[in-house]
C-alpha positions in Angstrom: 0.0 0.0 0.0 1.0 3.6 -0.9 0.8 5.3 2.2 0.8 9.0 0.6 -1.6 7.9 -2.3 -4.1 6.8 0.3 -4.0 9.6 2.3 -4.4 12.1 -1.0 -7.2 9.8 -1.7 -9.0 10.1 1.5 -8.5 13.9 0.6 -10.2 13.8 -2.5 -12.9 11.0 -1.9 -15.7 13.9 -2.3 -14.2 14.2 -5.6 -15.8 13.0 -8.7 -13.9 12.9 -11.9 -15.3 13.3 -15.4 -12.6 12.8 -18.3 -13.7 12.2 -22.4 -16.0 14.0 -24.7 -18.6 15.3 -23.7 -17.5 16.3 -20.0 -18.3 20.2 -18.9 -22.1 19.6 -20.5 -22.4 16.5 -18.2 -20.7 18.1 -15.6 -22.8 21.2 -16.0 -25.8 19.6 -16.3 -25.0 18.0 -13.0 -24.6 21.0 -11.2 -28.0 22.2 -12.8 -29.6 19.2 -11.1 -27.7 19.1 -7.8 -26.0 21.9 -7.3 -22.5 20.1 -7.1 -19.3 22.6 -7.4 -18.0 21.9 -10.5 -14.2 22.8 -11.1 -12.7 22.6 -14.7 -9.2 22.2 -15.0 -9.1 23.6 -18.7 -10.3 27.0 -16.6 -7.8 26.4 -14.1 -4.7 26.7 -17.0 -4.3 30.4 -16.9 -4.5 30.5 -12.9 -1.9 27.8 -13.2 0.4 29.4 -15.7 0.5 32.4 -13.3 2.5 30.8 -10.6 4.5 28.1 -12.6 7.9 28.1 -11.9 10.8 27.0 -14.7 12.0 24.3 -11.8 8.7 22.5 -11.6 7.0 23.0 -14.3 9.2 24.0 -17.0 6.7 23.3 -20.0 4.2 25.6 -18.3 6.7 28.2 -18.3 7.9 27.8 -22.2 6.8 30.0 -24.6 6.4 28.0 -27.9 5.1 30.8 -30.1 7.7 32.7 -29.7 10.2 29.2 -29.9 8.7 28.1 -33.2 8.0 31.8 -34.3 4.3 31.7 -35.0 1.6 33.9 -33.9 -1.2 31.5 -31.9 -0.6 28.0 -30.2 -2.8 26.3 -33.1 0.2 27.0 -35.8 2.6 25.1 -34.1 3.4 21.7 -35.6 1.0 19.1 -35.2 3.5 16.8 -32.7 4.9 19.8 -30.6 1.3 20.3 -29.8 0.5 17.2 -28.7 3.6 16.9 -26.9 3.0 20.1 -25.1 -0.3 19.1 -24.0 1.1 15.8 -22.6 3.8 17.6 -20.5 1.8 20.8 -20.3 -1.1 18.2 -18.5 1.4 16.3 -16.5 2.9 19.3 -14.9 -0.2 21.3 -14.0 -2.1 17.8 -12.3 0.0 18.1 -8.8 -1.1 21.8 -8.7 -4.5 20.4 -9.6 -4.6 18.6 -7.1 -3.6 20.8 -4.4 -6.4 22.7 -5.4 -8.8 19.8 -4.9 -8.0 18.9 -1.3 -8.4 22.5 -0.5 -11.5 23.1 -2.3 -12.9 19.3 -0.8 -13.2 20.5 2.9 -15.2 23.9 1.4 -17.6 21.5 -0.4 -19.9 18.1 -0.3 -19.3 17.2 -4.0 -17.0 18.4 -6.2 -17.2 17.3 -10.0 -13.9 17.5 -11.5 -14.2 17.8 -15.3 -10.9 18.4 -18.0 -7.6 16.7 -18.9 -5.4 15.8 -16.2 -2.9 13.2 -16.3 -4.7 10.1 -15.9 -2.1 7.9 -14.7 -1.0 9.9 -12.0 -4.5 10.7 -10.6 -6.4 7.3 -11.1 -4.4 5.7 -8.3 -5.8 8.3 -5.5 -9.2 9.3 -7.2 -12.4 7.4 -5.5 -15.0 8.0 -8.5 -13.7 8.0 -12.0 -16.2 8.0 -15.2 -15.0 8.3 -19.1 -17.7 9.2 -21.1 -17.4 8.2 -25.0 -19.0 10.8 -27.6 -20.1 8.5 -30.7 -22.7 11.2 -32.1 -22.2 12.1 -35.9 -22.6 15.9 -34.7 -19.7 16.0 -31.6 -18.0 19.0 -32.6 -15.1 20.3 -30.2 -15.5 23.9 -31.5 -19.6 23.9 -31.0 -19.0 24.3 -27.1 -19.6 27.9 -26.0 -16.2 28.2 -24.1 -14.1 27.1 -27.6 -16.0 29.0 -30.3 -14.3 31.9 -29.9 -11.5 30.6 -31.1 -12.8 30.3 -34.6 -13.7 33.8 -34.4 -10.3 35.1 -33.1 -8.7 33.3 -36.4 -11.4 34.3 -38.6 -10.9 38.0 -37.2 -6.9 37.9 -37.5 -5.7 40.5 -40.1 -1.9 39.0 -40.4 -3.3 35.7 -42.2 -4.6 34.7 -45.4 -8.2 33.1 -45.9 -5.8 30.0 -46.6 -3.9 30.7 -43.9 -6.9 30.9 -41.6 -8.3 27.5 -43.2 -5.1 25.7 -42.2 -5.0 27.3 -38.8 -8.6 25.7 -38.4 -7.7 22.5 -40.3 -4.9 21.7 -37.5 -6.9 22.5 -34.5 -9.3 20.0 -35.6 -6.5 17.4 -36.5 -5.5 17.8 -33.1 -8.7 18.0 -30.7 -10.9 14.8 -29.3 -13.3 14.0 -32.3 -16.2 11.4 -31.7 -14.5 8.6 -30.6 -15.7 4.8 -32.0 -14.4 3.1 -28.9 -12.4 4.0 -25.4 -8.8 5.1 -25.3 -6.7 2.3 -24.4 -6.0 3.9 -20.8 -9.5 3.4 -19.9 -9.8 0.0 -19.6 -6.0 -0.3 -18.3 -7.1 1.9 -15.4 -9.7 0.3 -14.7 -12.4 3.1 -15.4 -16.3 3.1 -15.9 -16.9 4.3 -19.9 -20.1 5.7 -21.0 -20.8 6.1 -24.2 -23.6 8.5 -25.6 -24.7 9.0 -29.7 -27.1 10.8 -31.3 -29.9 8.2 -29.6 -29.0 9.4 -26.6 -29.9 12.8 -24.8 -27.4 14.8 -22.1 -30.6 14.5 -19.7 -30.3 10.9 -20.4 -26.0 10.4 -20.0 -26.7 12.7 -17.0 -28.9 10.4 -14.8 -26.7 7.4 -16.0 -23.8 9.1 -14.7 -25.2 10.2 -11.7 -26.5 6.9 -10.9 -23.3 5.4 -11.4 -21.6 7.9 -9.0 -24.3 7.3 -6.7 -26.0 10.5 -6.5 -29.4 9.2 -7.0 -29.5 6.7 -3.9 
């Protein structure tokens, strides 16, 4: 037994994680229902930035526009991105977490929704649920909170209307599109998938998720 895992996760057992497509609606429509505190992590990235230090989190503190000279993060090459994510994620989940166990004494129920490095949390997270987007319509750039970043690149005056199509073209290349089946990690860690198409509503792969995490009892 890990003692220190154990004791985080006694921290964080008031802690529900959401992780795949799909997540802030379910978690916001879970907070509609309930009332729940919902923290996102993808909100918590700028906070985070702020008071990353080149020692610890060195990724966090690198500036890749100005590295690979280019004007926004979505014209960097299609691998630095992803591994800038990975790192990016991995380095920003301890200070994720600290967050948590503060926040978990303030709150009953806490639904954590956004990327965070799996690996590292699954071993001291109670509840864990992946939810698997299969509907024909799942569009990353549809959500409220990311269409304005179609607008900022349709709005840019220092590109090209081919220019602006590429821009476009590789943040869709490298987003979560509607997935045919789990990421590998899901069934390695041991975690509860959902999956939700275009026969299913969000009221519907609400109560399922819900039920799953026992709020209904």
């Amino acid at each position: 037994m890990n003692i220190a895992d154990s004791i985080i996760k006694n921290k964080l057992k008031n802690v529900y994680f959401i992780w795949g497509s799909g997540k802030t609606t379910i978690a916001n429509r879970l907070n509609e229902k309930y009332g729940f505190y919902v923290y996102s992590t993808d909100e918590s990235r700028n906070r985070q930035t702020k008071i990353a230090n080149p020692v610890d989190q060195p990724y966090m503190c690198r500036d890749f526009e100005k590295e690979y000279g280019v004007k926004s993060f979505w014209e960097l090459p299609k691998d630095v991105i992803a591994e800038r994510e990975t790192h990016f994620v991995a380095e920003m989940t301890p200070m994720i977490v600290a967050e948590l166990i503060q926040l978990s004494s303030l709150h009953k129920v806490i639904i954590c929704e956004g990327d965070i490095d799996y690996y590292a949390i699954a071993p001291v997270a109670a509840h864990m649920v992946h939810l698997c987007n299969q509907s024909a319509s799942f569009d990353w750039f549809d959500r409220p909170d990311h269409e304005n970043i179609r607008d900022t690149v349709a709005k840019r005056t220092d590109l090209s209307d081919e220019e602006k199509q590429r821009v476009i073209e590789r943040a869709y290349e490298c987003v979560t599109p509607a997935e045919l089946s789990a990421p590998g990690w899901v069934a390695e860690l041991g975690i509860k998938n959902i999956i939700w198409n275009d026969h299913t509503s969000i009221d519907t792969t609400a109560v399922e998720v819900a039920e799953y995490f026992g709020f209904t009892e």
